[in-house]
C-alpha positions in Angstrom: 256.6 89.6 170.9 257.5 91.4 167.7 261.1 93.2 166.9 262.4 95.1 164.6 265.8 94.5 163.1 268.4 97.1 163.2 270.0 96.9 160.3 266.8 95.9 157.6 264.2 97.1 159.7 262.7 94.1 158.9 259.6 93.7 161.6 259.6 89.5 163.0 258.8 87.5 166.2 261.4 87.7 168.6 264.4 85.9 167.6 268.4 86.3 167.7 268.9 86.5 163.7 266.8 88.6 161.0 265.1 86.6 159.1 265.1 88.8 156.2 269.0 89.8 156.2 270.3 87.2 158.3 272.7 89.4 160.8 272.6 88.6 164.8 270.5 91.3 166.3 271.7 90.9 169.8 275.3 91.3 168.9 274.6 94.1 165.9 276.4 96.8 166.2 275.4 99.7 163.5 278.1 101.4 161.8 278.4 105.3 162.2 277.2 107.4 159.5 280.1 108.4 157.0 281.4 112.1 157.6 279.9 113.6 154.2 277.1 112.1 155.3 276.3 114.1 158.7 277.9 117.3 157.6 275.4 117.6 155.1 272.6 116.5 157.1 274.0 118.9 159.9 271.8 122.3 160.7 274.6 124.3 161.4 276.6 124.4 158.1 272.8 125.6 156.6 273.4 128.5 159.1 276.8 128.9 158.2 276.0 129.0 154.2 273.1 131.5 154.7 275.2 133.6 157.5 278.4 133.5 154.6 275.7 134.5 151.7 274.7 137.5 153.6 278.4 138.6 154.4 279.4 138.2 151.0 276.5 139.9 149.1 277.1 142.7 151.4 280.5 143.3 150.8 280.2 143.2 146.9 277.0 145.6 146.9 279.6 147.9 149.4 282.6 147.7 147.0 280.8 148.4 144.1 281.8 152.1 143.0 277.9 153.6 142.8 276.2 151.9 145.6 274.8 154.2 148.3 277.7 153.4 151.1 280.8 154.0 148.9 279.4 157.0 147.7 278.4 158.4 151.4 281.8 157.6 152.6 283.5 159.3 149.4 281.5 162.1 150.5 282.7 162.3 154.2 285.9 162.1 154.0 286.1 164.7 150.9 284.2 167.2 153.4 286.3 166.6 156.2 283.3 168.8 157.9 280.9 167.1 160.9 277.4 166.3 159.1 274.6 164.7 160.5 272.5 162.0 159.3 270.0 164.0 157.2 272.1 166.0 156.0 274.1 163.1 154.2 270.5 161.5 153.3 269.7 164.6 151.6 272.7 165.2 149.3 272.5 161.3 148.5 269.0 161.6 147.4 269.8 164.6 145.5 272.3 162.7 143.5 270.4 159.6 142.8 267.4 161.6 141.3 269.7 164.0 139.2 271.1 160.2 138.2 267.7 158.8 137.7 266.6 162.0 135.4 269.7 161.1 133.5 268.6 157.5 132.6 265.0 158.4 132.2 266.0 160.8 129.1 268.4 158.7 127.8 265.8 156.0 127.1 262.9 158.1 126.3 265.5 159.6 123.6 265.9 156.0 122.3 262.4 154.9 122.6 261.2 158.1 120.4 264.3 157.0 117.8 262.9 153.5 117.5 259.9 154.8 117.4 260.5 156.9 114.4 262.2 154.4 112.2 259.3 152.0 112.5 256.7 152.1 109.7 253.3 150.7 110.0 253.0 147.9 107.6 249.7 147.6 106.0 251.0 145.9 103.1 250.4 142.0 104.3 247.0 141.2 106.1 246.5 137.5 106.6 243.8 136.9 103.7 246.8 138.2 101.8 249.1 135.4 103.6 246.4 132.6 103.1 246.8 130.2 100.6 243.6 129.4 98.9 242.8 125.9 97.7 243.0 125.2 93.7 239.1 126.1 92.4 239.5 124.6 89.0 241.2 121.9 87.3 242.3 122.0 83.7 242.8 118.8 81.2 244.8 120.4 78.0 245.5 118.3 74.8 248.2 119.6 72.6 250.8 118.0 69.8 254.7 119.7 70.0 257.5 118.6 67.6 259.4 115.6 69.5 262.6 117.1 69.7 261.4 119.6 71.8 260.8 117.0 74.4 264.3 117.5 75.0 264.0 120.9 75.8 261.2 119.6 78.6 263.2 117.5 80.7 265.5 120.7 81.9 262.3 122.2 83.3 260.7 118.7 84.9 261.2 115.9 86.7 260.5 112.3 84.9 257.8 110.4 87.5 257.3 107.2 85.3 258.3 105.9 81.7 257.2 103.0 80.1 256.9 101.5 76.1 253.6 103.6 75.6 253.7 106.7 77.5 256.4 108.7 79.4 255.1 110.9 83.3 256.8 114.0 84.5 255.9 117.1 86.1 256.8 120.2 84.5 258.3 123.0 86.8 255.7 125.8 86.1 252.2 125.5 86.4 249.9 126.6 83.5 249.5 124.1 81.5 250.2 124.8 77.3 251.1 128.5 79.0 254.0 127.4 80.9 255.8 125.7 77.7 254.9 128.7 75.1 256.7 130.8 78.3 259.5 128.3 78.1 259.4 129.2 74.5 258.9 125.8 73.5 255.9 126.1 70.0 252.6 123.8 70.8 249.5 123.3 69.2 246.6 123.1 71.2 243.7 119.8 70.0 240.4 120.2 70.8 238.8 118.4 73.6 240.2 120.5 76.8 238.3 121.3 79.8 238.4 123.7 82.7 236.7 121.8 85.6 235.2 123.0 88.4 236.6 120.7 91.3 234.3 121.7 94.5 231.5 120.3 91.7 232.9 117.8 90.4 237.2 116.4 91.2 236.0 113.4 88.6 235.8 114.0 84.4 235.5 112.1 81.9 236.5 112.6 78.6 235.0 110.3 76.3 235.8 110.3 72.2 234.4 107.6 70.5 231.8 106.8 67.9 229.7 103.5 67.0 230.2 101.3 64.1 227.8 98.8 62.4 229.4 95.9 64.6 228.0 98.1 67.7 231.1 98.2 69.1 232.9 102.0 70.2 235.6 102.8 68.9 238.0 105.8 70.2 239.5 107.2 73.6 238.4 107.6 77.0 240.1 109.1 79.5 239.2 109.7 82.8 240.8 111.7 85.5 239.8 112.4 89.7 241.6 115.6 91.5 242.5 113.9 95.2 243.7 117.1 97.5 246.6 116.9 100.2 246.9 120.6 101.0 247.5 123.5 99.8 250.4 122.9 98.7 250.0 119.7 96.9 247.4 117.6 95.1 247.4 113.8 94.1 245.6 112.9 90.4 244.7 109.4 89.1 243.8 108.9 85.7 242.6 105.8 83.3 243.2 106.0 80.0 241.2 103.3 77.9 242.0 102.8 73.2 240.2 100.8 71.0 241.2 101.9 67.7 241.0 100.5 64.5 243.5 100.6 61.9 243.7 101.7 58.6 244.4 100.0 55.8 246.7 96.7 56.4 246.7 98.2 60.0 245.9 95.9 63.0 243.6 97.4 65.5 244.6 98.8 68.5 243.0 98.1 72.2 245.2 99.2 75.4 244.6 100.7 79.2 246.6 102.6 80.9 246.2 104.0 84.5 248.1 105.4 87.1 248.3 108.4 90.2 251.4 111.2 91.0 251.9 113.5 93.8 252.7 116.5 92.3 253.1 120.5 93.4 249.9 122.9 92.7 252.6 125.2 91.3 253.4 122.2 88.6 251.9 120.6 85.5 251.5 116.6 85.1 252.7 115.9 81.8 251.8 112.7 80.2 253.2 111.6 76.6 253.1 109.0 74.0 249.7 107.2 74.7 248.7 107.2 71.0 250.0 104.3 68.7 251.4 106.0 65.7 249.6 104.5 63.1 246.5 106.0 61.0 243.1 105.4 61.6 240.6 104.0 59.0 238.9 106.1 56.8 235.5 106.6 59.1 237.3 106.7 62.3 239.3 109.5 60.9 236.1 111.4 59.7 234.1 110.4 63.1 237.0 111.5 65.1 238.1 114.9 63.0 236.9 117.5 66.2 239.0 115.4 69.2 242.2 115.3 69.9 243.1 111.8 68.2 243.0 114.2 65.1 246.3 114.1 65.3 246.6 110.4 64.1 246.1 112.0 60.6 248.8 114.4 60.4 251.9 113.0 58.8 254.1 114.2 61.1 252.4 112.1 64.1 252.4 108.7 62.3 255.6 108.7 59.8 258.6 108.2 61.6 260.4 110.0 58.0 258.8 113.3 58.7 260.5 115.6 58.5 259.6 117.2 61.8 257.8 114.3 63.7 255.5 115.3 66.8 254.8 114.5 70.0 251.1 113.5 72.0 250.5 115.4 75.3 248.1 115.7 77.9 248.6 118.5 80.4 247.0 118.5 83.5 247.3 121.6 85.9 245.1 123.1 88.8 244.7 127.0 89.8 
């Protein structure tokens, strides 16, 4: 025979003690329920609460000044006269639709007011709110006195800097237009490129010649357009020299990479690059139309000039 234990409810062959909670079933008595406990479980204070809800939302909609009663009793006891049912029906409908009239022409009123002070805009449509990705890519070389790298740094922020070459983005995009707007003199080198970047996000700029040895001699410089959105873009470049030297000057051979975040609305700025030494007599003729041209300028390689200059390669995106 199977029980049930009263205080566990644990379900066991007949015995005198639970075998789950351990109490003596024959002698367990179960303790009443605490008071909270059965007045809330209790149907009648459910009743009472709904009954009380009633009473009181009557008497507040009966006090209130404008409700239908307060009014109908105002009315009585002003007329001191016997009226009948309809009658007071009547003159209580009357008032509420002269009321009601009232409203409805107070907020057609200021309807037609709002109404009037709003003007259509046609001016934004959303091609005119969509941002369009960057078509083209532009690689600028240019040469700027030095000291007007100073004049730089208020307008960007400095990404890397190392012995060779120095990374920042300039605040303004544009390229060689944002620093002549920043009134800051430049001379564009030869060599740039708009690029088309749904063609091709990859150019290379190659400026070398051959010598008798076979070997090439020059710059390279290669750079890949990476988008984020519309907002931002990512560039990695690789810079390759193999220069030779004039006279009682060493050669030069050095590679350089690197990639930066930076804002369409920006430029990437990179300086230095170039050692500033001259180049030998037919690298300087084979290399006259590229931008190394500037390794035969005076005020690139002499460190006396009187105005020495600086290397740049802009890199901006519109």
């Amino acid at each position: 025979m199977m029980i049930e234990c009263p205080k566990c409810h644990f379900v066991q062959p007949k015995d005198r003690y639970c075998a789950n909670c351990g109490i003596d079933m024959e002698n367990f008595q179960a303790k009443p329920p605490p008071l909270l406990n059965r007045i809330t479980n209790s149907p009648l204070l459910y009743v009472f609460l709904f009954v009380g809800s009633i009473a009181i939302l009557a008497f507040i909609i009966a006090t209130q000044p404008d409700s239908r009663i307060a009014r109908t009793a105002k009315w009585v006891l002003s007329s001191g006269e016997d009226i009948t049912t309809s009658e007071v029906a009547e003159e209580i409908d009357l008032s509420e639709q002269v009321e009601s009239s009232k409203y409805i022409t107070t907020e057609t009123t200021k309807v037609s007011q709002v109404n009037a002070e709003k003007k259509p805009s046609t001016d934004k449509t959303p091609e005119a709110t969509t941002t369009k990705m960057p078509e083209t890519m532009v690689i600028e070389f240019a040469e700027l006195p030095r000291a007007q790298l100073e004049s730089i740094y208020s307008h960007s922020q400095i990404l890397a800097e190392t012995a060779e070459m120095q990374v920042m983005t300039l605040n303004k995009a544009g390229g060689v237009s944002a620093l002549r707007e920043l009134e800051i003199p430049v001379n564009i080198l030869n060599g740039g490129k708009n690029i088309s970047i749904s063609k091709n996000p990859t150019q290379v700029f190659n400026f070398v010649y051959s010598e008798d040895d076979g070997e090439d001699y020059g710059l390279s410089f290669q750079v890949t357009y990476n988008p984020i959105n519309a907002e931002n873009i990512s560039i990695d470049y690789e810079v390759f020299l193999n220069l030779k030297g004039g006279e009682n000057l060493p050669p030069h051979n050095s590679a350089l990479s690197g990639s930066y975040q930076f804002k369409v609305n920006s430029t990437l700025l990179l300086s230095g690059i170039l050692p500033r030494q001259k180049l030998s007599d037919q690298a300087s003729q084979e290399l006259e139309q590229t931008p190394l041209s500037i390794m035969n300028t005076d005020e690139f390689t002499n460190p006396d000039a009187q105005s020495p200059s600086e290397f740049i390669i802009l890199i901006s995106v519109k």
